[in-house]
C-alpha positions as CSV (number, residue, x, y, z in Angstrom):
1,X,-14.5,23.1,-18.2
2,X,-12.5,19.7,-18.1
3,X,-10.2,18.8,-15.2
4,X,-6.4,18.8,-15.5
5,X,-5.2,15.4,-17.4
6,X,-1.7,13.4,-16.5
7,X,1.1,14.1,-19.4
8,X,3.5,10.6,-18.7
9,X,5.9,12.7,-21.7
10,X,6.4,15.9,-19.3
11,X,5.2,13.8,-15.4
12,X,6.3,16.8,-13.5
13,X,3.7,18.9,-14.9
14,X,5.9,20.9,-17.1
15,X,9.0,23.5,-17.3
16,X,7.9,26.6,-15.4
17,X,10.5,28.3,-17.8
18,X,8.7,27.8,-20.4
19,X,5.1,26.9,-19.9
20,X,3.1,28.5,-17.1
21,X,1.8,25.8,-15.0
22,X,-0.5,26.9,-13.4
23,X,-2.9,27.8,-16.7
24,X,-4.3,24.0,-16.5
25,X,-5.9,24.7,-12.7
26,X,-7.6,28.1,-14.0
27,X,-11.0,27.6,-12.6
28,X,-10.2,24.3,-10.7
29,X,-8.0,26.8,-7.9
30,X,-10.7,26.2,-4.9
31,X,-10.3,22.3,-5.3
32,X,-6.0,22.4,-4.3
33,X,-6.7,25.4,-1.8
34,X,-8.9,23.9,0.1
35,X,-6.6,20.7,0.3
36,X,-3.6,22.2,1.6
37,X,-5.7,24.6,4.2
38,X,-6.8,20.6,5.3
39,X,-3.3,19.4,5.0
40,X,-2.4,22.9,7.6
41,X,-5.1,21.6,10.6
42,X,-3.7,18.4,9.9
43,X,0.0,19.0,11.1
44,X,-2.0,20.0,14.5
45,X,-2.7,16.6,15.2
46,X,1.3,16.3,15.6
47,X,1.5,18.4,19.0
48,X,-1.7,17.3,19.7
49,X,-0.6,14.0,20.1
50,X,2.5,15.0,22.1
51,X,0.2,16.8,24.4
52,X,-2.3,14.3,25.0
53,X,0.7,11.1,25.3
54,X,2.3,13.6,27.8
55,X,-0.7,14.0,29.9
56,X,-1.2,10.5,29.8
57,X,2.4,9.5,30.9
58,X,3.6,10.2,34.4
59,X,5.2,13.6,35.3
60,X,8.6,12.1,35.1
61,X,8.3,10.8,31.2
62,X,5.9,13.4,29.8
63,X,9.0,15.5,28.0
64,X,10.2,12.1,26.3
65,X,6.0,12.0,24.8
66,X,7.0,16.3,23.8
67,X,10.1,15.8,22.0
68,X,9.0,12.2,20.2
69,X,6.1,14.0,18.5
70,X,8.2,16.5,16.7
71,X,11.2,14.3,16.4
72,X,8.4,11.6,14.6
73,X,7.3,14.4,12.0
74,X,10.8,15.4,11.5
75,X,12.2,11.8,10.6
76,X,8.9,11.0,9.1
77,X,9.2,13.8,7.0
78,X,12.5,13.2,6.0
79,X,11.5,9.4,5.0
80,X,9.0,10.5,2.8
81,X,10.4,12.6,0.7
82,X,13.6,10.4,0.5
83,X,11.7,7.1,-1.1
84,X,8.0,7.1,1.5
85,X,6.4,9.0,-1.4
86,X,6.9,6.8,-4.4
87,X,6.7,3.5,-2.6
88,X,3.1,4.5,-1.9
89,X,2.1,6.4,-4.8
90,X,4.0,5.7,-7.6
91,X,1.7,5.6,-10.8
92,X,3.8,2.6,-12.0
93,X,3.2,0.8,-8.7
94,X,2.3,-2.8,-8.1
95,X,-0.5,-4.0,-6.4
96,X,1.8,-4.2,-3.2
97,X,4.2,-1.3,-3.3
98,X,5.6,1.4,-5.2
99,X,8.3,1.4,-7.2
100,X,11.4,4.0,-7.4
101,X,9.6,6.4,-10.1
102,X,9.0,9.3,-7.9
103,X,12.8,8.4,-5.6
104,X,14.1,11.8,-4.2
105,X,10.6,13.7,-4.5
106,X,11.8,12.9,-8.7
107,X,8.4,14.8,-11.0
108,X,6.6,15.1,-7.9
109,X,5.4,19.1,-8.7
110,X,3.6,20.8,-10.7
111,X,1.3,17.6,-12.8
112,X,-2.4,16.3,-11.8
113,X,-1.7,13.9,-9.1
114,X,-2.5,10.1,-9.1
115,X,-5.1,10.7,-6.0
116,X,-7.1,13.6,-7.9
117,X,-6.7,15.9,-11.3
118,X,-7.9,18.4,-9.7
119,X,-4.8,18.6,-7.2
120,X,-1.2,18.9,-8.2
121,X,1.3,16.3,-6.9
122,X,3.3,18.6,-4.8
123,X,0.0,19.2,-3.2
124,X,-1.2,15.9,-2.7
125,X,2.8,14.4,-1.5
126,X,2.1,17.5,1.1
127,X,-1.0,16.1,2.3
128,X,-0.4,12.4,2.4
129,X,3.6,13.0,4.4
130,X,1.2,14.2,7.3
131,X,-0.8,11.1,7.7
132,X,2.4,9.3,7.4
133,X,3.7,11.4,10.5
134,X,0.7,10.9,12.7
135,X,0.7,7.2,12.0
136,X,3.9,6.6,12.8
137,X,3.4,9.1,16.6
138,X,0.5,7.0,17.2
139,X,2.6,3.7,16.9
140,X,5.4,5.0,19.2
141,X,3.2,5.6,22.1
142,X,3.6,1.8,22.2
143,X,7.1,2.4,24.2
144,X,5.6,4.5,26.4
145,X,7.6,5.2,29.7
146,X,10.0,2.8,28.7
147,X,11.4,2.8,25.1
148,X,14.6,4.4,24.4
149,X,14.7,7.6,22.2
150,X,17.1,7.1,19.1
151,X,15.9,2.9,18.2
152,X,12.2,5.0,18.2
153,X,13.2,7.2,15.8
154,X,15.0,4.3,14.0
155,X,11.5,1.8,14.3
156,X,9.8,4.9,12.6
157,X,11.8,5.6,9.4
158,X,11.9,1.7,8.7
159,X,8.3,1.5,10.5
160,X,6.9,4.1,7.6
161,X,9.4,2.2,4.9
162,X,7.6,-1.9,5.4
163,X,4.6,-1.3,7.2
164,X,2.8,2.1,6.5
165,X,4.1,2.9,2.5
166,X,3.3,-0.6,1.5
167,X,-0.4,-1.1,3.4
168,X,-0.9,2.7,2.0
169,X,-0.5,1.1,-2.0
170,X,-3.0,-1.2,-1.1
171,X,-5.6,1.3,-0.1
172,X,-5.7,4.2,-2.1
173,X,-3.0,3.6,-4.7
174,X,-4.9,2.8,-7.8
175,X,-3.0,-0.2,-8.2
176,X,-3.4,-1.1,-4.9
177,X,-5.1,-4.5,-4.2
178,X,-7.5,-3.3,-1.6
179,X,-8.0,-0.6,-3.7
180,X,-9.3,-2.5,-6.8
181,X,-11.1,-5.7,-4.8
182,X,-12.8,-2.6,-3.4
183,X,-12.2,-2.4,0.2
184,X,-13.8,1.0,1.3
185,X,-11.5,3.6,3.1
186,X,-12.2,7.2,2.9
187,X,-9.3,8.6,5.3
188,X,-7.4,5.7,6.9
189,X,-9.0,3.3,9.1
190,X,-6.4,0.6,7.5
191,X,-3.6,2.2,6.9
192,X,-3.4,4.5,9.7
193,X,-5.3,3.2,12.5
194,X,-5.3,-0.5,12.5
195,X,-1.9,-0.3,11.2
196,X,-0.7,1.6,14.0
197,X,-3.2,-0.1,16.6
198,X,-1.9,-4.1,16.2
199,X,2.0,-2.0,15.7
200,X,2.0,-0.5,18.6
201,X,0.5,-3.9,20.0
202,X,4.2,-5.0,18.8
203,X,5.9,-2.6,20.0
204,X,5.0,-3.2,23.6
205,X,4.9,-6.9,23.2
206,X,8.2,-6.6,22.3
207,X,9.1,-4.3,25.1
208,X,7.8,-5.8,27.7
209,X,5.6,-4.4,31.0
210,X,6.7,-1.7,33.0
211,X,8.5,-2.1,36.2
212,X,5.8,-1.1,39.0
213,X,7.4,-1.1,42.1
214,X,4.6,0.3,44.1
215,X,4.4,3.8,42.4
216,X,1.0,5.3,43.7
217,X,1.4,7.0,39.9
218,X,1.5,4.1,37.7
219,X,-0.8,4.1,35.2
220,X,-2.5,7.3,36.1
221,X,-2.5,10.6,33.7
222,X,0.0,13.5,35.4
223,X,-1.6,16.3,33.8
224,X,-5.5,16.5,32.5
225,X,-5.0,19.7,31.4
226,X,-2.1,18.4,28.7
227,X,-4.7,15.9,28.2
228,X,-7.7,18.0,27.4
229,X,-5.5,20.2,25.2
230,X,-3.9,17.3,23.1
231,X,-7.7,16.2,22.5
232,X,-8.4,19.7,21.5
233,X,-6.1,19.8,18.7
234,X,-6.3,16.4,17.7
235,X,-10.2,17.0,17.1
236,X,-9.8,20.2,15.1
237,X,-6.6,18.4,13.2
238,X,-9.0,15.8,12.5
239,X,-11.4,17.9,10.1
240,X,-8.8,18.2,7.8
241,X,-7.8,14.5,8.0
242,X,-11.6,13.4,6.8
243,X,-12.7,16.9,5.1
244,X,-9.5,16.7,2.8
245,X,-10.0,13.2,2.4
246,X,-12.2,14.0,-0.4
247,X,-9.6,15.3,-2.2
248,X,-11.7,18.0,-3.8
249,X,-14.0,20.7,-2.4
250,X,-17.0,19.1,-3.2
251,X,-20.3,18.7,-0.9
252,X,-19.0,14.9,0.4
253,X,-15.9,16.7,1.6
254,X,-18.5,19.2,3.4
255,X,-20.5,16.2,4.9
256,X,-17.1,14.0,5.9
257,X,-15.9,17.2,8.1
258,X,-19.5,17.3,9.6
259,X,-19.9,13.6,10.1
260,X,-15.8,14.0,11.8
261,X,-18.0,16.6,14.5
262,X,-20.7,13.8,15.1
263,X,-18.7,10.7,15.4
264,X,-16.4,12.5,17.9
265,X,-19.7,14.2,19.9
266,X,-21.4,10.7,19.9
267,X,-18.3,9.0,21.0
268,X,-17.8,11.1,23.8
269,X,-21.1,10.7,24.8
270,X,-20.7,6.9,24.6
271,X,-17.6,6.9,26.5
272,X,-18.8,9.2,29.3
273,X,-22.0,7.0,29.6
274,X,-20.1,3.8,30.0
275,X,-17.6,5.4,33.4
276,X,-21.2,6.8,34.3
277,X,-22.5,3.2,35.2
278,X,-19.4,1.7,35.6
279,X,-18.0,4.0,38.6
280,X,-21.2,4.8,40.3
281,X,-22.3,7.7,38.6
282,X,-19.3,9.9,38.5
283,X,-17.5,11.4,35.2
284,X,-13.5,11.3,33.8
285,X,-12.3,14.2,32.0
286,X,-9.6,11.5,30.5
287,X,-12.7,9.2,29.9
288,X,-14.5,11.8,28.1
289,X,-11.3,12.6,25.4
290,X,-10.9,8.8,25.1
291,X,-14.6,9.0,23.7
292,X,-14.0,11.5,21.4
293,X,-10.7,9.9,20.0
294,X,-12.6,6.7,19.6
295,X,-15.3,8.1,17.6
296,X,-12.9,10.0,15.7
297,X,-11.3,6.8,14.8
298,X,-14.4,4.5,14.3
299,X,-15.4,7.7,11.1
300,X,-12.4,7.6,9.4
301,X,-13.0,5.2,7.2
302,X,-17.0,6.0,6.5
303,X,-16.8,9.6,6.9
304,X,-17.5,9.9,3.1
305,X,-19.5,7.0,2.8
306,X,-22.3,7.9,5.1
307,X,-25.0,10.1,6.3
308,X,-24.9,12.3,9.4
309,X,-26.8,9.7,11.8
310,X,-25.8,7.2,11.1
311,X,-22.0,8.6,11.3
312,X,-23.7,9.5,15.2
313,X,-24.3,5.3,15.5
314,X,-20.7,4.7,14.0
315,X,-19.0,6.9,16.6
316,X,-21.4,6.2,19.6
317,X,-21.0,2.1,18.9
318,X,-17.0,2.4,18.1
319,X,-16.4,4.5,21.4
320,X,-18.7,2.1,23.9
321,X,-17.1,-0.9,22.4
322,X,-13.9,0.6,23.4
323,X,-14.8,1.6,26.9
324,X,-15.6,-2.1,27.7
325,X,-12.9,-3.4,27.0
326,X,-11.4,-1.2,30.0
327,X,-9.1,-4.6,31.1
328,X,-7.9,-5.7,27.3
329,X,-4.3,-5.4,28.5
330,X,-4.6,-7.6,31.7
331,X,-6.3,-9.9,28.9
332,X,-3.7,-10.1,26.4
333,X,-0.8,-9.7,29.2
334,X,0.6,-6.8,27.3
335,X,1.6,-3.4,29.1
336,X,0.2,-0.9,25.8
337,X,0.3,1.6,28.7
338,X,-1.5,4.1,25.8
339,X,-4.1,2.2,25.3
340,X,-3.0,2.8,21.6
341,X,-4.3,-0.9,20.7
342,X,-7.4,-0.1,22.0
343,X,-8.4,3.0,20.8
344,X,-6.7,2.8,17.3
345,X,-6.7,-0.9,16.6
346,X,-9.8,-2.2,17.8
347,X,-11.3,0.9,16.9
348,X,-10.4,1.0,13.5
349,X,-11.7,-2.3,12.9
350,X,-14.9,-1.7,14.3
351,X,-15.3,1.6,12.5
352,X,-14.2,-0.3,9.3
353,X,-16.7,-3.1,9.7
354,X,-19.2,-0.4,9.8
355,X,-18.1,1.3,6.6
356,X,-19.0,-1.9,5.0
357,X,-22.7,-1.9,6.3
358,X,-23.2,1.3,6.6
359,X,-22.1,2.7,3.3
360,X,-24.3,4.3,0.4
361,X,-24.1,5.3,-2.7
362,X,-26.3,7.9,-2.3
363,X,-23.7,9.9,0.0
364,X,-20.6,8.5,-2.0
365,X,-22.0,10.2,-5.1
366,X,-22.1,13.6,-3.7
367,X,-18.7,14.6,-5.4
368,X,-20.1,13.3,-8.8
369,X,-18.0,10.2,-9.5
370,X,-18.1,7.6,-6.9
371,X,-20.4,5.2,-6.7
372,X,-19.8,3.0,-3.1
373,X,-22.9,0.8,-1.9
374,X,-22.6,-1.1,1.1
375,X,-24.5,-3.5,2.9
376,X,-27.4,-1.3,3.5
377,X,-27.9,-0.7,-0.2
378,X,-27.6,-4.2,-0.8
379,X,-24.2,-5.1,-1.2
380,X,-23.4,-7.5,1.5
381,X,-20.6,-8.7,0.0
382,X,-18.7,-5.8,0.9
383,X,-19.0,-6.5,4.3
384,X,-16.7,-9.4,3.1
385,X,-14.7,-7.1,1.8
386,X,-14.3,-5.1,4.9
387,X,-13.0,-8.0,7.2
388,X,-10.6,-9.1,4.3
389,X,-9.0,-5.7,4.5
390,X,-9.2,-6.1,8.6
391,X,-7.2,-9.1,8.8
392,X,-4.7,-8.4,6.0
393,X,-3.2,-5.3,7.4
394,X,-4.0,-6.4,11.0
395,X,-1.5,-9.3,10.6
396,X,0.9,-8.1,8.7
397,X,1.6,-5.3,10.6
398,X,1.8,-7.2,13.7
399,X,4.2,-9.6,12.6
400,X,6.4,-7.1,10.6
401,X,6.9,-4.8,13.2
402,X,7.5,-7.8,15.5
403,X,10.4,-8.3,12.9
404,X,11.6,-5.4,12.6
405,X,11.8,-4.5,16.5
406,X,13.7,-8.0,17.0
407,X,16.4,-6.8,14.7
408,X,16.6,-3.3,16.0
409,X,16.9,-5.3,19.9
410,X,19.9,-7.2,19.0
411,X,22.5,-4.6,16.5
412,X,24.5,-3.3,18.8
413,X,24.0,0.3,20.4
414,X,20.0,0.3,19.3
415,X,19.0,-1.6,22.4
416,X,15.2,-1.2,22.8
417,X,14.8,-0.3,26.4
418,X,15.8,2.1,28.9
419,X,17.8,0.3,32.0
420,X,15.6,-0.5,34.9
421,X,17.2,2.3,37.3
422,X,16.5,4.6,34.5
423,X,12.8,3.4,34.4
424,X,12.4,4.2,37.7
425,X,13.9,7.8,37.5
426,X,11.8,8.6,34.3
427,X,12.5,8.7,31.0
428,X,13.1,12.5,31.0
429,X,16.0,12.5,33.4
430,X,17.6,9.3,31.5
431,X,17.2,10.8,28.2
432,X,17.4,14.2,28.4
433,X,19.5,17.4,29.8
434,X,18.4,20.7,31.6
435,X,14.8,20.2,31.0
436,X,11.7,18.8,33.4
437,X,7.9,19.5,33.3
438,X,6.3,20.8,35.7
439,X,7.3,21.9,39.6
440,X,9.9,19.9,41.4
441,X,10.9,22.8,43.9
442,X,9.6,20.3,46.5
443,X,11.7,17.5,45.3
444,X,14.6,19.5,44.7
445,X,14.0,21.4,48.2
446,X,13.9,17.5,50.0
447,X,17.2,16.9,48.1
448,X,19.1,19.5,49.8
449,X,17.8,19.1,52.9
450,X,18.9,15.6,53.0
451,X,22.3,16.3,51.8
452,X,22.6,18.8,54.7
453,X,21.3,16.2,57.5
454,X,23.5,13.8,55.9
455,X,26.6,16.0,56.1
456,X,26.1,17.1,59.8
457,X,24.3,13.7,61.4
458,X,24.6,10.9,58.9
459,X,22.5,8.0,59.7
460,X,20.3,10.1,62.3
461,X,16.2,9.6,62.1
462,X,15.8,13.2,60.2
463,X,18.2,11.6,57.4
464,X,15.8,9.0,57.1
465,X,12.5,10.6,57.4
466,X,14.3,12.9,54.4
467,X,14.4,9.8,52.7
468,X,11.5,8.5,52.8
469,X,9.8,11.5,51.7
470,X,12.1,11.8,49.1
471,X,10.9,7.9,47.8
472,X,7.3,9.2,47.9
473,X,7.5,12.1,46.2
474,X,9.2,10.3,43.5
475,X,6.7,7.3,42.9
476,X,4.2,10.2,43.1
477,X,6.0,11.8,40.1
């Protein structure tokens, strides 16, 4: 039985009307079923996100990390199928971007897609929007407690428009330049992570720190729990993101979803050990998901390259490598309160360095066509390779979204930054209406009773004791 083949006289896969499209998938039905059940566990990485950037943030800006995570996917969404779609995977596309073929979701239906014949289009644009959208969330963690709602929003359509649609032709596009030098990539350790790691870098580079005025809070999680949930769903999410990677049902697919569980065990373990001997033998909860998001990170790009161990060594070294570099932002003088360089961007380049001497043939091969040796079959060269991929897309992603924020900072009304007095209140209460996480009964209660003291005995000690409780409780939040 031969796969599906591309028609360029009827590109979207023919008139339902008249033909029945589906007749050129009969027996190849398991290969597209099983992509969009990945492309479903994908979308949970969106909340998942949301949930582990509000745990992370302080109480009083954790709503802002909620509403930005569905906001992302929304605009993202929105971006893609306006012109996202064909400026990546346009079949007439250059070796640098797409062209207009596919504008407005045009013939993107029911023909075999450019990624695999097996899988139609519709299918495929499906699957690909939602590693747009979690690219794009990751990189707005960058303006964590600080960054203004609507210019995010803004950064992120124009964000997935220059930096992620272009890097994402390079890659996987068959026209791509990456693509044909051959860089190896299985599911995004370019495109999404060191992309998104050195733009978030930007992002709060551009920003600038956060105003610490003493806050007993700063820089500490508000909520594990969000925290352990976000990492939850990310890791589950993330099966589909290497397991659909394939794009086909075959036995690599099988083997990248497995290697996705090892990576992200090892790397937890890795983590863990690291706080272990670093803080006298005691463990972090937050240290522990970092570890498993790291090692989830370091496999994307090899998880269909290589075998189960050493997809263990990949996640264990990516995630240790990552734990010592615990003071990177006191290094580089940078506030990435998210730690999003560190986990995504140095990550990523350490798992894709890996790729490069880790990858085999022999694993490759398991769906039948690709052939993708690596340094430890004897082709060092693509270890060459590897870093060439590193540094293109780590610079020019830097340096574009440093451009692109600049702009957005001086038109008028898309001011990057909340005010200072907001900063201190929280992003929640500056930005939003009617809404708060979490209890502020106590807060509330201490507001009251200081507007009472103040009414009947202004000035008096009990005013100011109110006060000052009122200041701590704040910081606190």
């Amino acid at each position: 039985m031969s796969a599906p083949v591309f028609n360029a006289s009827i590109p979207n896969g023919g008139d339902p009307l008249l033909v029945d499209v589906n007749a050129q998938y009969v027996g190849f039905e398991y290969h597209y079923i099983y992509l969009v059940f990945c492309g479903f566990i994908v979308w949970l990485i969106i909340p998942g996100i949301g949930l582990l950037y509000g745990g992370l943030a302080r109480r009083k800006s954790a709503l802002a990390m909620l509403f930005q995570s569905l906001m992302v996917a929304a605009v993202t969404t929105f971006q893609w199928m306006f012109w996202g779609y064909s400026l990546a995977y346009s079949r007439t596309a250059g070796p640098f971007i797409g062209d207009m073929a596919n504008f407005g979701m045009k013939h993107v239906m029911a023909a075999p897609s450019g990624g695999s014949p097996v899988i139609p289009e519709i299918v495929f644009c499906l699957y690909q929007l939602l590693f747009c959208a979690c690219t794009v969330q990751i990189v707005v963690g960058g303006a964590f407690e600080r960054g203004r709602i609507v210019p995010s929003l803004v950064f992120g359509f124009f964000w997935a428009t220059i930096v992620y649609c272009p890097i994402a032709c390079w890659t996987w596009n068959s026209s791509g330049w990456l693509y044909n030098l051959p860089s190896l990539d299985f599911a995004g350790g370019g495109p999404v992570h060191i992309a998104s790691g050195w733009s978030a870098l930007a992002y709060a580079f551009v920003l600038g720190k956060r105003k610490n005025s003493g806050d007993v809070s700063h820089g500490k999680p508000h909520n594990t729990t969000l925290v352990f949930l976000g990492t939850v769903l990310i890791w589950f999410g993330w099966f589909g993101f290497n397991g659909g990677s394939a794009l086909n049902a075959s036995v690599r697919a099988m083997l990248a979803a497995f290697n996705t569980n090892t990576a992200a065990s090892t790397g937890m373990i890795g983590w863990v050990l690291v706080d272990y001997f670093k803080h006298g033998r005691r463990f972090s909860v937050v240290g522990a998901c970092e570890g498993a998001i790291a090692g989830l990170v370091g496999i994307t790009p090899a998880a269909g390259y290589v075998g189960v161990w050493l997809a263990a060594v990949i996640g264990f070294i990516t995630a240790v490598v990552c734990a010592l570099l615990q003071n990177l932002n006191e290094w580089l003088h940078i506030d990435d309160g998210m730690e999003v360089f560190k986990l995504h961007g140095v990550g990523g380049m350490v798992g894709s360095f890996l790729t490069g001497i880790f990858a085999s043939s022999s694993i490759s091969m398991l769906d039948g066509v690709t052939s993708a040796p690596g340094g430890i079959d004897g082709n060092g060269v693509q270890v060459g390779k590897q870093f060439a991929e590193i540094t293109a897309i780590s610079s020019y992603s830097f340096l574009v979204s440093c451009a692109l924020l600049y702009i957005l900072k001086f038109i008028p009304g898309m001011h990057l930054r909340i005010t200072e007095e907001a900063e201190m209140k929280g992003l929640d209460l500056d930005q939003f209406f009617d809404e708060q996480i979490g209890d502020w009964g106590l807060f509330d209660e201490l507001q009251r009773k200081k507007m009472e003291l103040e009414t009947s005995s202004p000035g008096s000690l009990h005013v100011q004791e109110a006060q000052e409780q009122l200041d701590t409780d704040g910081k606190t939040a």
